[in-house]
C-alpha positions in Angstrom: 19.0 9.5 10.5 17.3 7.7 7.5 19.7 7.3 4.3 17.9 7.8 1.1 16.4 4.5 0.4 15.0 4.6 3.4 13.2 8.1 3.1 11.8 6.4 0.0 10.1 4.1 1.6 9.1 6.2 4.4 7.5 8.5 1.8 6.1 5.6 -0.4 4.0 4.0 2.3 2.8 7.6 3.3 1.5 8.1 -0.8 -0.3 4.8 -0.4 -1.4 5.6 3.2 -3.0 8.6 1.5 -4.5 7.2 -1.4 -6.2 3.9 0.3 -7.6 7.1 3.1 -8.6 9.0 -0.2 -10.8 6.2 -2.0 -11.3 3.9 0.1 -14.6 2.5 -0.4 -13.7 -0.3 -3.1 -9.7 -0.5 -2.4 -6.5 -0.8 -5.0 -5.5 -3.1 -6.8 -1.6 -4.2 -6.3 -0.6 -2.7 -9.9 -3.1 0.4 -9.2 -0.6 1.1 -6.0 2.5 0.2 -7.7 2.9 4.0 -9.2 3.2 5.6 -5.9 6.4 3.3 -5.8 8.0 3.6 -9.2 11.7 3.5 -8.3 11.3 0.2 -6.1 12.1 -3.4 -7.3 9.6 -6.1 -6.8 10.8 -7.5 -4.0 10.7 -3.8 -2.3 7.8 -3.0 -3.5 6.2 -6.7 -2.1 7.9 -5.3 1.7 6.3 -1.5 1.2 2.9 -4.2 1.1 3.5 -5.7 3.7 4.8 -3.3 5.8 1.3 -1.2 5.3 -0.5 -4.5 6.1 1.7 -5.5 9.4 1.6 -1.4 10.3 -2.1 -1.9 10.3 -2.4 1.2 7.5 -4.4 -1.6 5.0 -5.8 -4.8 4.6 -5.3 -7.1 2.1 -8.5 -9.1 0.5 -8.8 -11.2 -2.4 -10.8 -9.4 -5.0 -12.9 -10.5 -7.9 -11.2 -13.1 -9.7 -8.8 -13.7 -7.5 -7.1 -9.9 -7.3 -4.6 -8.8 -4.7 -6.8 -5.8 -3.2 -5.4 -3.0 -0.9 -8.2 -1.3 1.3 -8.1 1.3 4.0 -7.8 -0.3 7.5 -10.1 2.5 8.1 -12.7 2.1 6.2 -12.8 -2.1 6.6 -13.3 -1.0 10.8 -16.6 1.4 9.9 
């Protein structure tokens, strides 16, 4: 059984999951993403990225000017 913390991130890389499937086409910035995980610290937050990225949910992409970019695994395969 998950404990709480645990459900939180569960749930948080599902929000994210959704929103990357939901508009896709350009991606998220890193701080556009970060709402969907208000209660974590950095450092959780920075394993909730990585975790979508390993999990194969999102890539990650260097944007204009050098911005951490989130997009859709889905959308980078079309």
């Amino acid at each position: 059984m998950l404990n709480d913390k645990e459900l939180r991130t569960q749930q948080s890389i599902i929000a994210i999951q959704r929103r990357l499937l939901k508009h896709a086409p350009r991606g998220y910035l890193r701080i556009q993403l970060r709402a969907s995980c208000g209660w974590a610290t950095d450092a959780e937050f920075q394993q909730i990225l990585d975790a979508i990225v390993a999990g194969g949910i999102a890539v990650r992409v260097t944007g204009h000017r050098g911005a951490e970019l989130y997009r859709s695994a889905v959308e980078v395969t079309r």
